[in-house]
N, C-alpha and C positions, 0 to 999 in steps of 0.2 A: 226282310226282303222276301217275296216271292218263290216260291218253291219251285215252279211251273216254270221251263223254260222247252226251249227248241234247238233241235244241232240237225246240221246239215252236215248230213255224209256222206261221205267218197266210199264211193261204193266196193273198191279196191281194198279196204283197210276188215280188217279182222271181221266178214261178213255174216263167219260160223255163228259169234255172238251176239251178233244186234239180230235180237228176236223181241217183238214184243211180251213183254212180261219180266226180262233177264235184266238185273242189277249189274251194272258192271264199277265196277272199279278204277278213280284214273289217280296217279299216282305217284305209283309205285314205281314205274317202269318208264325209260320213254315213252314219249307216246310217237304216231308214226310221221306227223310232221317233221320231227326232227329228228327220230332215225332219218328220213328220206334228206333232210340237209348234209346229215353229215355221213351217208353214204353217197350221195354222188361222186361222180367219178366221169371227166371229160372225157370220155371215149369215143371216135366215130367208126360204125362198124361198117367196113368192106367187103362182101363175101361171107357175111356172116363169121369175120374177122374182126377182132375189137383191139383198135388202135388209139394211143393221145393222142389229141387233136393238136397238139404244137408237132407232132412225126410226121399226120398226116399233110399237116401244111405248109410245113418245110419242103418233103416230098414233092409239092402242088407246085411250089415254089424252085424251087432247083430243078424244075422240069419243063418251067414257063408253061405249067396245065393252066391258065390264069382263070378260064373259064368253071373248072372248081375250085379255085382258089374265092372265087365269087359265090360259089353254092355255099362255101363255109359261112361266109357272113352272116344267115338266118341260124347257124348254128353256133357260133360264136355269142350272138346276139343271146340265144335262150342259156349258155352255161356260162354267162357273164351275170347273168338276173339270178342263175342259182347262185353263185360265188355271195354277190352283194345280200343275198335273201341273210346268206352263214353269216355273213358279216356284222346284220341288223340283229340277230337272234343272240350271237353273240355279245354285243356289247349290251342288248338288254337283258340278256343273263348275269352280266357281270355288276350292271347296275341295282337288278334285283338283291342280289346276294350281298351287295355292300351295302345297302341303304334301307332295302325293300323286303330284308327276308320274311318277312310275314307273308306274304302274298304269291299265288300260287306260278309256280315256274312254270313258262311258254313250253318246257321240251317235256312235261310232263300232265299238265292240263288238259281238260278238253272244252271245245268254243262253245260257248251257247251264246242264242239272241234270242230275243222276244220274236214273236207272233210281227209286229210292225214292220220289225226288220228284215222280212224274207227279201223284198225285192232289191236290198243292198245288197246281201249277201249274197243270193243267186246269183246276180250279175259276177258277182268278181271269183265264185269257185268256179273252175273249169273241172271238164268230165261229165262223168254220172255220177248222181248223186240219190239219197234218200234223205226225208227230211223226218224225225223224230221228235214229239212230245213226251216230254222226258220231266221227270222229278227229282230234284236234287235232294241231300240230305246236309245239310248244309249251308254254307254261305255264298256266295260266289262274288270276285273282284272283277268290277267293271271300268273298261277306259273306252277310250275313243281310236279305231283304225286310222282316224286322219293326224292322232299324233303318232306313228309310227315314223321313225326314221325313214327319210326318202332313202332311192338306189341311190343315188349320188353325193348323198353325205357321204366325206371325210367320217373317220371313226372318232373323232374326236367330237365331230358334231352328234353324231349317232349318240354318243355317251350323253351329252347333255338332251337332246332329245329323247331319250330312255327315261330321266328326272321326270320328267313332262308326263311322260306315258303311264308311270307309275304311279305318279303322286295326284293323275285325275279325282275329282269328288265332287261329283256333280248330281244330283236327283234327277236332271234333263235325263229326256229321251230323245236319241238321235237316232237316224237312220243305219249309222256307220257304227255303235256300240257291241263292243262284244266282252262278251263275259268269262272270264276265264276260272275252268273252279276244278279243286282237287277233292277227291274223295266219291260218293255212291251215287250211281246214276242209274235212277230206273226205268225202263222205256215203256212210256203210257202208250203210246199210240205212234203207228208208221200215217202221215201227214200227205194225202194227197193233193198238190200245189202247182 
């Protein structure tokens, strides 16, 4: 396989180290995808007051404020998509480890795509980002974003759509491909796109 790939980066994530020329290492540690799954925490802050959002809507609610009980909704809405995100990650972690231990865990990986696939992937990171030509030392496992578990699978579904996700093997190039791979990543070059 190809040495030569591309990761697009959130510019947020350990920025001291993405220097071109710096090998880094994925691994060993989580990595910050899923720290960030499994530190969220439903909080809405009032006054720079950080309350759960079932205190603050009960509050909304036993007070007939109906009118934020309504502003909730957009907010409900985005830590509803994080809850499910924990849920997909999950059961494709538990599918990897029972069936798939070979192949490189989501909470410790990092994405790579080919050069083709920027314009899939741009569109669906949100933020700022930086894009990197990078060199792997190693192999990297490829599947397809479109068999991810939808939000709205049941876990049970999620588990059998994880089989799917894992057990991809295909030489196609798709737009939607991403590569997941553990071990030496060295940054050839920052990508301007």
């Amino acid at each position: 396989m190809d040495n030569i790939f591309y990761h697009i980066h959130k510019k947020k994530y350990d920025d001291i180290i993405w220097n071109v020329g710096n090998i880094i290492e994925f691994g060993k540690e989580d990595n910050f995808f899923w720290k960030e799954c499994i530190n969220f925490k439903s909080m809405i802050s009032i006054d720079n007051v950080k309350y759960p959002f079932g205190n603050v809507y009960n509050y909304y609610t036993d007070n007939n404020m109906f009118k934020k009980q309504i502003e909730l909704l957009g907010i409900a809405n985005e830590y509803m998509i994080e809850y499910q995100l924990l849920l997909r990650e999950i059961g494709l972690e538990k599918i990897r480890n029972e069936l798939f231990i070979n192949l490189p865990s989501r909470q410790k990986c990092i994405w790579l795509c080919k050069e083709s696939q920027f314009p899939f992937w741009i569109k669906s990171i949100k933020g700022n980002y930086d894009i990197y030509k990078v060199r792997i030392h190693g192999n990297a496992f490829k599947s397809k974003n479109s068999l991810l578990p939808l939000p709205a699978d049941s876990f049970n579904e999620i588990l059998e759509k994880s089989k799917l996700y894992w057990s991809y093997d295909s030489d196609d190039e798709n737009e939607d491909d991403e590569y997941l791979y553990v071990g030496k990543v060295e940054l050839c070059e920052k990508i301007e796109f």
